[in-house]
N, C-alpha and C positions, 0 to 999 in steps of 0.2 A: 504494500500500500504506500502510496506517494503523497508526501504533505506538503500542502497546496506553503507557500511563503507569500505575506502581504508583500503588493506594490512597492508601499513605499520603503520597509524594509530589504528587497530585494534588490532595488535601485539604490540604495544609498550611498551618496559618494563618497569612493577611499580617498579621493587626493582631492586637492583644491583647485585640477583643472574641471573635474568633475562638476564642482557647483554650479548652480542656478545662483546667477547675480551674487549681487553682495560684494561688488567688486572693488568698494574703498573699505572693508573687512581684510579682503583674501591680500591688497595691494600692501596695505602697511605690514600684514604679518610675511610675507613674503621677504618684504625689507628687509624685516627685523631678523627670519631666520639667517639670508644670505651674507647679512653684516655682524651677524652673530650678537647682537644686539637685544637677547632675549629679556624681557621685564621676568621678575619672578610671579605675578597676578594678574589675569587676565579675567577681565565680565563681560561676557556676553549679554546681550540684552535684546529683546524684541518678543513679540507675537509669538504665539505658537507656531510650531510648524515652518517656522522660515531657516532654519538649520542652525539654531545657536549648538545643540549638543554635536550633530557634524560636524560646524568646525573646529570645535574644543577636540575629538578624538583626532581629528586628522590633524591636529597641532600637536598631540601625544606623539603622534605616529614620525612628525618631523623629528620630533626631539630625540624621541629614541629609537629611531631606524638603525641597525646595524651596521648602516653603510655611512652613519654620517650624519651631522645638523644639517640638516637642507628644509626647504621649499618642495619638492620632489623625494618623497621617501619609498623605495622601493616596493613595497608592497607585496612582495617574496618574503622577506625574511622572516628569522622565528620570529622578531619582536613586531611586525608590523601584522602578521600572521595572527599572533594572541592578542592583540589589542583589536585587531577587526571582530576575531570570536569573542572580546569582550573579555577574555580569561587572561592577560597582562597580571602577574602577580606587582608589578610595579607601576601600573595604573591604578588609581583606586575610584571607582564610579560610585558616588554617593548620590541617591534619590533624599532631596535633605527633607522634604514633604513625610515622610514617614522617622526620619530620625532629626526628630526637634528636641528631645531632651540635650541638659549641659553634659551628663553622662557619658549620651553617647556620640558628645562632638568629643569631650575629652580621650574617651576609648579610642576616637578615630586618629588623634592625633598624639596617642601617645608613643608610637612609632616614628614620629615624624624624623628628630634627631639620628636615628640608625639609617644606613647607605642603600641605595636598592640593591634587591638580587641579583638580578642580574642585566638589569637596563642603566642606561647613560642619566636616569633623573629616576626621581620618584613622584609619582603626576596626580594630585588630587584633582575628581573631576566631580564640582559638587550642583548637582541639578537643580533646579528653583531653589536656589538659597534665599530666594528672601523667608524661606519658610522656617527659618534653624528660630529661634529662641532668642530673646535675649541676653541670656547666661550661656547660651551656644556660640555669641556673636561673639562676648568678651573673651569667652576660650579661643575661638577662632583670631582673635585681632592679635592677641598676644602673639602667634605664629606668623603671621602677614608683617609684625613688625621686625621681627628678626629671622626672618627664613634659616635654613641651612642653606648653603648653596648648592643644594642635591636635590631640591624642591620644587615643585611645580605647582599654580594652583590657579585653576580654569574652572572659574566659577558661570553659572549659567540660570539665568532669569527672567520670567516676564513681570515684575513688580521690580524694576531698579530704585522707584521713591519709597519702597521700604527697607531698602539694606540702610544701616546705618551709616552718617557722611565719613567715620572715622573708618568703616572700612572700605566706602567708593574711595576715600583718597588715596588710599594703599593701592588701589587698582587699575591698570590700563582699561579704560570701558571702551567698548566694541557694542556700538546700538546697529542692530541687524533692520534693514528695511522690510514691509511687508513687500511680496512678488509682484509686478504687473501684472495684468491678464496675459497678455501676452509672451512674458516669458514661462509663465506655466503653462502654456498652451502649447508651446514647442517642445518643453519636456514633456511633456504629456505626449504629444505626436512622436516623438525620438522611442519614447518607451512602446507604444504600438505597435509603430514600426519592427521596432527591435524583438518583441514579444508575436509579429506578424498576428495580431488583430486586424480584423474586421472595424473602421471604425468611420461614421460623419465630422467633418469640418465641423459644423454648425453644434454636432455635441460634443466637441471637445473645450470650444469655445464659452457652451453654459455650462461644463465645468467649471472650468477656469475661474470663470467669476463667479460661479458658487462658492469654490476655495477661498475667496475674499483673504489674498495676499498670501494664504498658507498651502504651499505646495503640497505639503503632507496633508492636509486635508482633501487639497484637489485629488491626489491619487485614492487617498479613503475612499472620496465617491467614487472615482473610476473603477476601484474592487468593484463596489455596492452596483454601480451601471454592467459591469460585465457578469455578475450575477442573474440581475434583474433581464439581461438580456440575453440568456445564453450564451453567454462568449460571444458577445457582439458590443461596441458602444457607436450605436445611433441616433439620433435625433430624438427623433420620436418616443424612444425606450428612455431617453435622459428629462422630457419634457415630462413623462408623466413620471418617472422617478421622482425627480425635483418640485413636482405639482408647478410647471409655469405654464401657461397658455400658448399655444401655436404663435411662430410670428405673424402668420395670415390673418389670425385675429385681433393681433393688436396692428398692425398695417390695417384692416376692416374698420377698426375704432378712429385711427386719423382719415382717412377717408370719411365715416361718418362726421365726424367734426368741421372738414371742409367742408363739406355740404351745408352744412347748417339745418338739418335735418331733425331736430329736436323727437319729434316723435320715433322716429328710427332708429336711432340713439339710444332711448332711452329701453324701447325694446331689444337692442343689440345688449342692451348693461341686463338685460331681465335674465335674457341667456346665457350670459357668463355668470350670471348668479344662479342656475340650474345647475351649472357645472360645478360647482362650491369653489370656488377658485380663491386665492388668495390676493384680497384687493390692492394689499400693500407691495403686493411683486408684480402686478398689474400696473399700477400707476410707475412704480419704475421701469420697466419695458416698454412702457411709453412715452418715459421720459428719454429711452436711451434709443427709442425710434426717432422722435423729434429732433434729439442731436445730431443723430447722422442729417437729417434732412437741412437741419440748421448750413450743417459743413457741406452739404450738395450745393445748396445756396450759394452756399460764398466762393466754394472751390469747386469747380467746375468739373474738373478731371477726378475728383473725390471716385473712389471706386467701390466704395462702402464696404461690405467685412464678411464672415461666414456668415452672418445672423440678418442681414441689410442688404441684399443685393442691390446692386447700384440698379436695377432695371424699377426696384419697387420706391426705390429713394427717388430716381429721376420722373417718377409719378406723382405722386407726392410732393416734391420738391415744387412741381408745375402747380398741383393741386392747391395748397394751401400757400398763402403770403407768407413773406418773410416776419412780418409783427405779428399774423397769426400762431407760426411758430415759436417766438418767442414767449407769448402770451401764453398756450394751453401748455408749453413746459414750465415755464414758472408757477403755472397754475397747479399742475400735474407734483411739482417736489412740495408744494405748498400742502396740497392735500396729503399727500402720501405722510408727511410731518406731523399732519393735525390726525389723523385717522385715528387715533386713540382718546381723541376727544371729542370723536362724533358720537352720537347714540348705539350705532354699531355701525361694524369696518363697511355692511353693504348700502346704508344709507350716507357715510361719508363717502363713499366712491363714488355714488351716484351725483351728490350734493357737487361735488368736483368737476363733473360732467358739465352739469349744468352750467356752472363758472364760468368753462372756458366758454359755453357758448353766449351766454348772457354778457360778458364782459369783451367782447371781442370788436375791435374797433366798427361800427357802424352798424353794430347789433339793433334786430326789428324792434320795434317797441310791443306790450305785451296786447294781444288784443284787446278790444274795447269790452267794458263792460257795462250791462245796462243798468241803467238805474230802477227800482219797482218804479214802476208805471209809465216803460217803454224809452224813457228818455237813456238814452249812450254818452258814456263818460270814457273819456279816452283816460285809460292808466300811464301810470309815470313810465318810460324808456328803460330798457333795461340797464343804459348807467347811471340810475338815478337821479330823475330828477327832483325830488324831494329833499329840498338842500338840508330842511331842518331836519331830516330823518338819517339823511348821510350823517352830515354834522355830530348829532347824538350817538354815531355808532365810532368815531376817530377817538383814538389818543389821541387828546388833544387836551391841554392846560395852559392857564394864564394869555400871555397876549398873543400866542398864536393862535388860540380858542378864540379869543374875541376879532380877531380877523376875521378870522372865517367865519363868525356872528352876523358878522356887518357885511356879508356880501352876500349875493343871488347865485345859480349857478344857472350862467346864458348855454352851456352848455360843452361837450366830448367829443372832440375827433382825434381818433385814434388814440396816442399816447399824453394828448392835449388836454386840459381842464380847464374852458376858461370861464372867470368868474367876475361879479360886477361890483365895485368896493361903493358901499353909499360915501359920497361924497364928505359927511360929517365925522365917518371916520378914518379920513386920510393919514393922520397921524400914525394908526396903527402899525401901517404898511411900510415895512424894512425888508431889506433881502435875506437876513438869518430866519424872518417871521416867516416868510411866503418860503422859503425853503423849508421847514420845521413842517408848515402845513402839505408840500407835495411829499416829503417823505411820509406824513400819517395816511394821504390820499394812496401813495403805492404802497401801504399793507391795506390798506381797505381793500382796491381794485386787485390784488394779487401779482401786478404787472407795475413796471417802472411808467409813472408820469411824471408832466412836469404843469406847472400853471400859472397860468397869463392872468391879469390881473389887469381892469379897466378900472379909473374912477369915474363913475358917472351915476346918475340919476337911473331908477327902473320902476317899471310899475309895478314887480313884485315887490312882497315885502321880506325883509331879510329876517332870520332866524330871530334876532337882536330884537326887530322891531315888533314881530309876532308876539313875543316875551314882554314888552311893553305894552303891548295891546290886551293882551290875556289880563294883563297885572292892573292895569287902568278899571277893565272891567269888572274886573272880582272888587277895587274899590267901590266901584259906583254901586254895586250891589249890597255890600255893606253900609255903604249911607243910606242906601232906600232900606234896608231891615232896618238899621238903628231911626232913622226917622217912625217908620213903624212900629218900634216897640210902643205898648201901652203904659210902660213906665216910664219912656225919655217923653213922649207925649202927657206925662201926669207934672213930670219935673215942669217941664216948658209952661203945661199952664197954671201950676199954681206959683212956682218960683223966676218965672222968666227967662228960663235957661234958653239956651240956645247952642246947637253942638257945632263945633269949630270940623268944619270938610275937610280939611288938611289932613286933621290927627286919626282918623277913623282907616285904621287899617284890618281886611280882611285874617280868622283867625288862622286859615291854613298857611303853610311858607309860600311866600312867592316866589321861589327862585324855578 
């Protein structure tokens, strides 16, 4: 019987030309072996899966090769041989996640003084250390400060803010970067190849960025996909592995949006909600459709990717404007951001929908609606024109607030907001003010605007003066009850009072 070896441990690189990236890592240690320049503390740092413990062994392996301190250690010999198998008696791999007592740092380092067996160093190689102890730290520092010079020690973490600063200063730190897509997408292909799979472009690709910068992860899923696919990785077998949606349907969904199709749309979101799909990797797939299309736009020769063919981008690209573009992806990261604070993820996706269609530069207004008894009132625009209603929904305070009090909204085109300042509050208006107010107008709109500002006379009335209308009113109703009462009218005629109009203020707040 034959035992199957995971991906990523069957691939794991012995030498440092092997890595994937990490190429200002491999650059300095290489220096340092050829110039013989070795530090005696080395941290690794970074994400999972981006090779902090491959490189700490295959810096063992330079150090004590049999042939020599190199860059290049031969990878034959007995010592590069037990260190690959992991059984180096003068390697020592500590997983510090399970041995956080002061105890058992002390046990570990109470050898440390005596010479290796039979290797050029003695190599401590301690795994997430930021997990040891506090009483493990001060055992451990005591050593870092005065090594033997027969000592090696290649520490290896993804929490570097909690090692203590006394023992990051003892240590060369090496922050490993997360992978591109792209570069796990060609090991990924190199290992296919090399393993003679069966495999699609397009699913090696939604690996890739499923791995989100951990290589070892990408390959986890790749095991999981060649399971899942009988020794195949496809597209289709990775789409519904990963639960994402065909790209044909999120290409379907920008196509609905050019159109401006609202009821088709909204039936097309019904169906993707029959599939139980996950909204939040929907809204990113469409935002990572819209980019390419963004870059069709601009770059011409763009040839688009496994996932984008330039034939459905160059559709697309024609179909929807360049601001439309812009607009339903900012809309698209917005939504997919707030999704945890919608009622639930399928009425936020939907809500999002709408957005982009409602908010899109020269969006229909909403049909009319009638009034009881036949008469038609046309409803507000779908950018609002309701200033007071906008107004009420912006961060907005102090005298940016009151700007935008005193002005009308004459109206929206496209990235545009122009507004009509009543002449009496001219004062208000500064360039820090009208900037303060279009940055609250692009989180309302979801989309970057900017606004024009007229001083003039209008026959609306502005938010400001509405407030003063209301507030006048509620007075005058207060002096007609207080006139009415049958005790100010008993005072008045037997003592000849008379109540002063000024001072009679209604008792609710007027603000």
């Amino acid at each position: 019987m034959s035992f199957y070896t995971a991906l990523a441990r069957k691939w794991r690189p012995r030498s440092f030309a092997e890595m994937t990236g990490q190429e200002h890592v491999l650059r300095a240690l290489t220096n340092a072996l050829s110039s013989e320049r070795v530090h005696h503390a080395y941290l690794f740092a970074g994400t999972r899966g981006v090779g902090k413990t491959t490189v700490a062994r295959i810096l063992a392996k330079c150090l004590n090769c049999d042939c020599g301190v190199s860059a290049t250690p031969c990878g034959e010999c007995a010592s590069c041989r037990e260190i690959d198998a992991g059984r180096s008696v003068d390697v020592i791999e500590v997983d510090a996640a399970s041995r956080t007592r002061v105890d058992d740092t002390r046990e570990l380092l109470d050898n440390v003084q005596y010479a290796p067996t039979r290797s050029r160093h003695k190599i401590y190689l301690i795994d997430e250390v930021h997990m040891l102890s506090t009483s493990s730290f001060n055992a451990l520092l005591k050593t870092l400060e005065e090594p033997p010079p027969h000592v090696k020690f290649l520490l290896a973490t993804t929490e570097p803010r909690k090692l203590p600063a006394t023992v990051l200063s003892r240590c060369l730190q090496f922050n490993l970067k997360r992978l591109p897509v792209a570069l796990i997408g060609a090991r990924l292909q190199h290992i296919l190849r090399a393993e003679q799979i069966e495999f699609d472009a397009a699913a090696v690709q939604l690996l890739s960025q499923a791995g989100d910068g951990s290589l070892r992860d990408a390959l986890s899923l790749l095991d999981q996909l060649l399971a899942y696919g009988n020794g195949k990785a496809l597209e289709a077998d990775a789409r519904a592995m990963l639960g994402t949606v065909g790209r044909d349907q999120i290409a379907q969904l920008a196509r609905l949006l050019a159109s401006g199709d609202a009821a088709a749309l909204m039936a097309y979101a019904q169906g993707l909600d029959e599939r139980a799909s996950d909204y939040a990797q929907l809204l990113e797939q469409l935002a990572a459709l819209l980019e390419r299309v963004a870059l069709k736009q601009i770059v011409r020769d763009y040839e688009g990717d496994e996932l984008h063919p330039v034939e459905e981008l160059t559709e697309l690209a024609a179909a929807i404007p360049a601001e439309d573009v812009q607009l339903f992806y900012q809309t698209a990261i917005i939504g997919r951001r707030d999704l945890a604070l919608a009622p639930d993820a399928r009425t936020g996706f939907r809500m999002t929908l709408i957005r982009m269609l409602a908010f899109r530069p020269g969006a229909a207004a909403v049909p009319a609606a009638p009034r009881p008894g036949g008469t038609a009132v046309s409803a507000p625009p779908a950018e609002g024109a309701d200033w007071a209603s906008v107004l009420a929904a912006l961060d907005l305070q102090g005298a940016p607030r009151q700007l935008a009090a005193n002005c009308v909204l004459v109206g929206r085109e496209g990235a545009t907001v122009r507004l009509a300042l009543d002449p009496r509050s001219a004062p208000w208006r500064t360039r820090a003010q009208e900037d303060k107010l279009a940055q609250a107008l692009s989180r309302y709109y979801g989309s970057n605007v900017r606004v024009e500002i007229d001083v003039r006379e209008s026959e609306q009335d502005t938010p400001a003066r509405q407030i003063e209308r209301a507030q006048a009113e509620r007075r005058a109703q207060a002096r007609d009850q207080l006139e009415a009462d049958p005790t100010v009218e008993a005072l008045k005629q037997r003592f000849g009072a008379t109540v002063l109009a000024d001072s009679v203020r209604p008792t609710e707040p007027e603000s």
